[in-house]
C-alpha positions, 0 to 999 in steps of 0.5 A: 500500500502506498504510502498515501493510500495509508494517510488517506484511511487515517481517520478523523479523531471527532468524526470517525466515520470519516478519513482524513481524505474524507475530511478534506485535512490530508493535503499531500503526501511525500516520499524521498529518501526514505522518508515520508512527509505527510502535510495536514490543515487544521479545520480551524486554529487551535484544533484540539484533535490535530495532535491526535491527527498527528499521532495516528498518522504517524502510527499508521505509516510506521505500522506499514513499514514506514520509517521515517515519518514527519507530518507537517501542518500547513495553514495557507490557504486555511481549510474550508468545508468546501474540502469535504469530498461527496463522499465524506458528506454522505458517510455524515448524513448516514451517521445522522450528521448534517453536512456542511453547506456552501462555504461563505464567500469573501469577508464575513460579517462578525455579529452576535447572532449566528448566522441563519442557515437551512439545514435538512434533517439527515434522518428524514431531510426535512428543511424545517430544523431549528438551532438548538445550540451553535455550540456543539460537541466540537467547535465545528459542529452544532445542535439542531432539531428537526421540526418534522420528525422532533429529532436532534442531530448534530451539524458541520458547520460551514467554514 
C-alpha cells in the first residue's frame, strides 16, 4: 500500500466515520529518501484533535513499514468545508450528521447572532430544523432539531 493510500484511511479523531481524505485535512503526501512527509490543515486554529491527527498518522505509516515519518501542518490557504469530498458528506448524513453547506464567500460579517442557515434533517431531510445550540460537541459542529420528525442531530458547520 502506498504510502498515501495509508494517510488517506487515517481517520478523523471527532468524526470517525470519516478519513482524513474524507475530511478534506490530508493535503499531500511525500516520499524521498526514505522518508515520508505527510502535510495536514487544521479545520480551524487551535484544533484540539490535530495532535491526535498527528499521532495516528504517524502510527499508521510506521505500522506499514514506514520509517521515517514527519507530518507537517500547513495553514495557507486555511481549510474550508468546501474540502469535504461527496463522499465524506454522505458517510455524515448516514451517521445522522448534517453536512456542511456552501462555504461563505469573501469577508464575513462578525455579529452576535449566528448566522441563519437551512439545514435538512439527515434522518428524514426535512428543511424545517431549528438551532438548538451553535455550540456543539466540537467547535465545528452544532445542535439542531428537526421540526418534522422532533429529532436532534448534530451539524458541520460551514467554514
Amino acid at each position: 500500500m502506498s504510502a498515501r493510500d495509508v494517510a488517506a484511511a487515517v481517520t478523523d479523531p471527532e468524526l470517525p466515520m470519516l478519513t482524513l481524505a474524507d475530511l478534506g485535512v490530508l493535503r499531500e503526501v511525500s516520499e524521498k529518501d526514505g522518508r515520508v512527509t505527510v502535510s495536514i490543515t487544521p479545520t480551524y486554529t487551535g484544533c484540539p484533535a490535530m495532535d491526535t491527527m498527528r499521532d495516528d498518522l504517524v502510527h499508521a505509516l510506521s505500522d506499514a513499514g514506514y520509517g521515517k515519518v514527519e507530518v507537517r501542518t500547513v495553514l495557507s490557504p486555511a481549510w474550508s468545508s468546501d474540502w469535504i469530498t461527496e463522499a465524506g458528506r454522505k458517510k455524515l448524513a448516514e451517521a445522522g450528521i448534517a453536512p456542511p453547506g456552501a462555504a461563505p464567500r469573501g469577508p464575513v460579517r462578525l455579529t452576535l447572532t449566528p448566522p441563519a442557515r437551512q439545514v435538512r434533517c439527515p434522518r428524514c431531510g426535512s428543511p424545517a430544523t431549528e438551532l438548538l445550540s451553535d455550540f456543539g460537541p466540537t467547535a465545528c459542529r452544532a445542535l439542531r432539531r428537526c421540526r418534522s420528525c422532533q429529532e436532534p442531530f448534530e451539524h458541520v458547520k460551514e467554514i
